[in-house]
N, C-alpha and C positions, 0 to 999 in steps of 0.2 A: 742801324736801320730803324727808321721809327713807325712803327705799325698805323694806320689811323683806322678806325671803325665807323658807318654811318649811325649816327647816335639823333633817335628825336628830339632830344632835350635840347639841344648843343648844336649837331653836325658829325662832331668828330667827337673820339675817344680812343686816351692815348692806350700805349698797353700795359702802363701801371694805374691806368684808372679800371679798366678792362679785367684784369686781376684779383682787384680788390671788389668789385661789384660779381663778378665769377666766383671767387670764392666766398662771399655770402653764399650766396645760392647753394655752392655746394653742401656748408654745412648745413643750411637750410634741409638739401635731400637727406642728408645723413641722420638730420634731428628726426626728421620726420618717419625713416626709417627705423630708426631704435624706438619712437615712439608705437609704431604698426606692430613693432615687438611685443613693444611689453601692452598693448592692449590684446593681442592674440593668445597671448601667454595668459591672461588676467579673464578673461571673457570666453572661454570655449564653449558656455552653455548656450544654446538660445533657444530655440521653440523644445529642441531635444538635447538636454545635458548629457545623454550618453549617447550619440553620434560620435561616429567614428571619427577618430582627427586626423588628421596627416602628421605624422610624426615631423621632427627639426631634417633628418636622413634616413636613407637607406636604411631601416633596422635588420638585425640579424636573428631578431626573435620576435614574434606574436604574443605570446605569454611568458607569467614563471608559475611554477609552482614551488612552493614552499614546503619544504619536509623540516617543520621546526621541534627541535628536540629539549624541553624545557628543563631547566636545570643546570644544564652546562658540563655535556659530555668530558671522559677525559681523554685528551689528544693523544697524551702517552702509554696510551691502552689501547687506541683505536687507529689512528692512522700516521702519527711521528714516532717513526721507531727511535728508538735514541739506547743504542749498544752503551756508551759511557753508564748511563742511568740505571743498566742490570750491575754492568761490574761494580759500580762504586754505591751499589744498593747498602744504606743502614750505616751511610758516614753522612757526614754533614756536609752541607750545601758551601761548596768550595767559597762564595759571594755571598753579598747581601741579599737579601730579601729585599722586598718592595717595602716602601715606607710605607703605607699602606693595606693595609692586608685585610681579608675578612676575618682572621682567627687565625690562631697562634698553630704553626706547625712544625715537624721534630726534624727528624734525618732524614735524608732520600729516600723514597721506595721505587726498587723499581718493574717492571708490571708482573704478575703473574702470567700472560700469555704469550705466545707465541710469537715474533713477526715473521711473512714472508717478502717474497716480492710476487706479482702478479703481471701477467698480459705482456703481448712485448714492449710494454713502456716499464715495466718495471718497478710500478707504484708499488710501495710499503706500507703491508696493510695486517691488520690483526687476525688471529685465528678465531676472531669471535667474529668474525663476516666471511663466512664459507660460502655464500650465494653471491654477496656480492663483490669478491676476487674474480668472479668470473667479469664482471663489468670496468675492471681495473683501466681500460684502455678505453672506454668511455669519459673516466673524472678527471676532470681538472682540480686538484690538490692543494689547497689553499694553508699551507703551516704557515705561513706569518702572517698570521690575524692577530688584531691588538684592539682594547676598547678602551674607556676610559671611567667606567664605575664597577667595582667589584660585588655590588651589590644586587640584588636578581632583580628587586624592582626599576632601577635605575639602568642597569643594563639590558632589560626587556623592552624598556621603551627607550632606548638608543638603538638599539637594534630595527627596533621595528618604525620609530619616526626619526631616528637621526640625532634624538635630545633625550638627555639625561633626567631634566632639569622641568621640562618643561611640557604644558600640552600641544603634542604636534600634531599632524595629519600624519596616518600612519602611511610606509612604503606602498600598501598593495591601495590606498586611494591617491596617492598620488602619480601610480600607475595608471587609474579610473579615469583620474582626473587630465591625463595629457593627452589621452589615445582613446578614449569611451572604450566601449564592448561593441564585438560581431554579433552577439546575440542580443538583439531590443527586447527581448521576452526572458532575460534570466538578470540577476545583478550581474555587472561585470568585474565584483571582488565578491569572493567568499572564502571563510573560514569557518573548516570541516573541525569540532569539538574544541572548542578553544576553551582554557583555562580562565576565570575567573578572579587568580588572584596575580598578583607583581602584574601591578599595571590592570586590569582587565579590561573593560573596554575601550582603553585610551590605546589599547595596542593595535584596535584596529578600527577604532573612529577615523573620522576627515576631519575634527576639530574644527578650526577656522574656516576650511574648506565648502562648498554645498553637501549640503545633509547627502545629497542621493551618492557620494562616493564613497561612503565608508563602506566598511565591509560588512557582510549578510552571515551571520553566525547560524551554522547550523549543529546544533545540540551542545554538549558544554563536557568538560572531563565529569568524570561520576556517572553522566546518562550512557548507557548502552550504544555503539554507536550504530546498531541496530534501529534505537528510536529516534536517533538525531535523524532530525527534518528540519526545513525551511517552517518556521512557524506561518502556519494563518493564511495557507495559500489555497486550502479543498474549503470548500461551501457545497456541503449535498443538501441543505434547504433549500438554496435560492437558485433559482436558472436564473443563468448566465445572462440571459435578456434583462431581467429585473434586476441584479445588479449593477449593468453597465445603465440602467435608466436612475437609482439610487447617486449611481457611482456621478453621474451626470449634474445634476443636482448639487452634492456634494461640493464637486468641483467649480461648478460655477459661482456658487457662494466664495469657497477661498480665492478664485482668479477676481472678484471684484473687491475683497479684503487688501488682496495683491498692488488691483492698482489705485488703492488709495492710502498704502503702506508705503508705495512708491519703491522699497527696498528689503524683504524681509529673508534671508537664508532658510531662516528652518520652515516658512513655511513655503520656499519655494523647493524645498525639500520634500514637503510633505504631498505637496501637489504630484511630484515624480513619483513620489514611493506610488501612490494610490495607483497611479495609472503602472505601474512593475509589477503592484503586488497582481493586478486585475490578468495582466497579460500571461503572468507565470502562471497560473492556476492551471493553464492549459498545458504548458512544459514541461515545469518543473518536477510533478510529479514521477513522470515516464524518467528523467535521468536520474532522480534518486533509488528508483527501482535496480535494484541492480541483480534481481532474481530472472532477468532475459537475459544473460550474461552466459555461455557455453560451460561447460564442467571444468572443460581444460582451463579457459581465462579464470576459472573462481578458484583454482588449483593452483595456477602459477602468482596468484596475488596470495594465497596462504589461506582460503578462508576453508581450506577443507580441516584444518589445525585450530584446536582451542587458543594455541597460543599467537599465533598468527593472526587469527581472523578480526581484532579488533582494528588493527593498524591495515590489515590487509585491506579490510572495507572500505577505510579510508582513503587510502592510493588509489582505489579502482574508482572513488566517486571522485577525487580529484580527477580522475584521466578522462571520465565519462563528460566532466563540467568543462574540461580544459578543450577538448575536441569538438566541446558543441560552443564554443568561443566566448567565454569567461576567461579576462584577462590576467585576473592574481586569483590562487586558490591556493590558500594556507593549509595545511596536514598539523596537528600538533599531535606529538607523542608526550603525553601527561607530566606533571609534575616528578619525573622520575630520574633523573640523570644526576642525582645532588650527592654524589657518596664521600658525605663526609665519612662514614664509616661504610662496615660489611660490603666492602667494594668488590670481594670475589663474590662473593653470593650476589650483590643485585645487579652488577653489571654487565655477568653473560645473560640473565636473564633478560634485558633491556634490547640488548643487542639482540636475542632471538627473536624478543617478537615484533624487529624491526627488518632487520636482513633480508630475510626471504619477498616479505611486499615489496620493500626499495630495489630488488633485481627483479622481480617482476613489473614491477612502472617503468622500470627503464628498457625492459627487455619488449614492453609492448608499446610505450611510444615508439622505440626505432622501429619495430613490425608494421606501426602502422601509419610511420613515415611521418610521427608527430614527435619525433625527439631534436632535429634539426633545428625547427624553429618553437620549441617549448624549453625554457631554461630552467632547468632545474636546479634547489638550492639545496642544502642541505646544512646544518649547523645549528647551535643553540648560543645562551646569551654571553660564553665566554668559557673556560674551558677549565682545566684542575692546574693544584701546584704537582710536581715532582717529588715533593718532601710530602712524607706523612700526617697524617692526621689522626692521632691513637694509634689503636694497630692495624687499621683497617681501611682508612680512608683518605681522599684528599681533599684541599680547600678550594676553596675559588680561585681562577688566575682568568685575569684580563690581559694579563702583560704578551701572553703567547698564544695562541691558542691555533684548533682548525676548522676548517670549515670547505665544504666543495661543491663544486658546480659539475653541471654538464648539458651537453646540446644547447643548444640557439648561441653557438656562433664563438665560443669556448674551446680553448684548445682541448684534446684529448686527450689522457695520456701524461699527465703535465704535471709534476708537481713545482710548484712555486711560492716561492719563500722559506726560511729557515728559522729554528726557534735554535738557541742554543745548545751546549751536548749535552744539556740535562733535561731541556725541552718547558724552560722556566720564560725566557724573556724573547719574543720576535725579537732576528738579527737583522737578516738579510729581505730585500722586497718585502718587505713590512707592507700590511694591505689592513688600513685601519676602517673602522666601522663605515667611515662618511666614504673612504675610497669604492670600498665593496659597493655603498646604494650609486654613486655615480658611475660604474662599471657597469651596475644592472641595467639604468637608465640607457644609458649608452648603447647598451647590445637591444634594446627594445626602439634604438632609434632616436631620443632622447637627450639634449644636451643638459644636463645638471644645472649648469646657470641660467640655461633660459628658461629654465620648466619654472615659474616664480606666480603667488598670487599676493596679491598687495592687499596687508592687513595690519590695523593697528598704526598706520602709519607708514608702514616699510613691506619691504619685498622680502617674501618668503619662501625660502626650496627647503626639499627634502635634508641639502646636505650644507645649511644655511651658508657659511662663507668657507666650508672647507671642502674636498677632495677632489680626487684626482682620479681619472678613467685608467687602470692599472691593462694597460696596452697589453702589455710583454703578454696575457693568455689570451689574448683574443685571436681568432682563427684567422 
């Protein structure tokens, strides 16, 4: 049967002509649609770079917060029990080592503490987290993390951009940068005392990115975090009328630099910042306050405790920044997690005056109905070996390590993946660095490929041509 079509060229059109003219067209829509992609992906700024975006789906989370532990806890102290590792404590490591290593280590050790199980999921967890066994049925349990630099600077900025190697936009702007902020008056990244050295500002710049997504550091490890503020936001000389008339000024000189630069990032960066720094002045300060806060909330975060109260401060200004719609807000717990030696002495100490705050952040997000869609992380940039190090400590291991989640969309309860039974190399559901940032993305709604800004030539993501959305814990 031969089809014919009324065609104005012609008359008629057969339906092998009909086909071939139809599917032009088609790929025609198709092109045109991958191209709407990737300029939506490439272009989210326009009169307001932090405008809220519509995420790629449905997300399962709003924000994360980040509880980053620098150093690189050890997993077989803290949350992979591993029974083999006591018994065959002080013989040698049945296998090879990694070819690789940061430094030379002896025989097994295996931990000096306690494990139990907690909650009714049953999660195995050390006796150096007495506060937080109670939340056992809240984490999703991450033992097969794996990275790929053994090195603290190399693996602080894989962790936090996804590269080893190179200058990336760190995770919490590439968060910035997909979704903006609910709040137009605060950044929508910040980091509460961040460290200064392995990596230091590259860990939580936007690099290539527009200036206005990187993160808003407030105070640094060494300051008090008492004095950590938001720098440069109170002006008690000038009312606020006469600034926003300087501010005015100001800004109209760079918007006409602007458009005869035709293209300039940093200072279409600096344009934002001016008009965020002007807007926070009125915010900011009231959430850094955390002295309107109840006896009992400043209780349950630790800060009634010398030992508690530095980290505690911190959890409670991340929950304070996170509730008023700040999208990434990083915690670091200082350069302390490094024990190559004296591992009983410094590592209960770590764990105490971490514990108590991390079950009260989780214990008053779920109270106040903000743990559901707030994703919490937890982990540092890789994790210890199993074998000794002198008589007291362990080395760096990338090969295995843990790390864990909870709320915003994360199973509960869940532990997933396995390191071996000495707790040296991820076996099983291995979840490597690029897998974890497109699982994040993911549960914020976020497709990993399509989040990309085109730079230098080529298209760039967080997790540039690798990972994988690790399904199996998502709720």
């Amino acid at each position: 049967m031969n089809a014919h079509w009324n065609d104005l060229g012609t008359g008629t059109l057969s339906r092998r002509e009909l086909l071939r003219r139809a599917g032009a067209g088609f790929g025609s829509l198709a092109l045109a649609g991958l191209l709407g992609q990737e300029a939506r992906a490439e272009k989210p700024q326009a009169a307001n770079p932090l405008a809220i975006r519509v995420p790629h789906f449905t997300p399962r989370a709003k924000r994360v917060i980040f509880l980053f532990m620098h150093g690189g806890p050890s997993q077989v102290d803290t949350f992979d029990y591993k029974p083999r590792l006591q018994a065959d404590s002080g013989k040698p490591l049945p296998f090879a080592k990694p070819r690789v290593v940061s430094s030379q280590t002896g025989n097994l050790l295996g931990s000096p503490w306690k494990f139990a199980q907690h909650g009714q999921s049953g999660l195995w967890m050390s006796e150096l987290f007495p506060n937080l066994a109670h939340n056992a049925d809240d984490l999703c349990m991450l033992n097969g993390m794996h990275g790929s630099n053994s090195r603290h600077g190399g693996a602080l900025l894989e962790l936090h951009t996804g590269s080893d190697t190179f200058i990336r936009p760190s995770m919490g702007s590439w968060v910035n940068y997909g979704l903006g902020t609910e709040n137009q008056d605060l950044p929508g990244y910040i980091t509460i005392c961040p460290n200064p050295s392995h990596g230091g500002v590259n860990n939580w710049s936007s690099a290539f990115l527009p200036a206005v997504y990187q993160g808003t550091p407030m105070g640094s490890t060494g300051v008090p975090v008492e004095q950590a503020r938001i720098p440069f936001i109170e002006n008690k000389t000038t009312p606020r009328d006469l600034q926003r008339l300087q501010l005015d000024l100001v800004q109209e000189m760079n918007r006409d630099h602007l458009d005869r630069a035709i293209a300039d990032q940093a200072l279409e960066g600096r344009i934002a910042a001016f008009e965020l720094a002007f807007r926070m002045q009125a915010v900011a300060p009231e959430v850094q306050e955390v002295g309107n806060e109840s006896e009992a909330t400043k209780a349950l975060y630790g800060l009634d405790n010398d030992v508690t109260r530095p980290f505690g401060m911190q959890c409670l200004l991340a929950r304070r920044f996170a509730e008023r719609g700040v999208r990434f807000v990083q915690v670091s717990h200082s350069y302390k997690w490094d024990q190559h030696g004296d591992l009983k002495k410094t590592l209960p100490r770590n764990c105490q005056e971490i514990d108590k705050p991390i079950a009260g952040l989780l214990h008053d997000l779920k109270a106040r109905g903000l743990l559901e869609d707030t994703l919490v992380l937890w982990g540092g940039e890789f994790g210890r070996t199993p074998t000794s190090q002198g008589d007291d400590g362990r080395d760096h291991s990338p090969q295995g390590y843990t790390m864990w989640l909870a709320g915003g969309g994360v199973k509960a309860g869940l532990t997933h993946g396995t390191t071996d039974e000495y707790g040296y190399y991820a076996l099983e559901n291995k979840v490597h660095v690029h897998d974890l940032h497109a699982t994040i993305l993911h549960l914020l709604g976020l497709d990993h490929t399509r989040l990309t800004y085109r730079h230098a030539g080529r298209q760039f993501r967080l997790t540039d041509v690798y990972g994988e959305v690790v399904h199996e814990i998502l709720a």
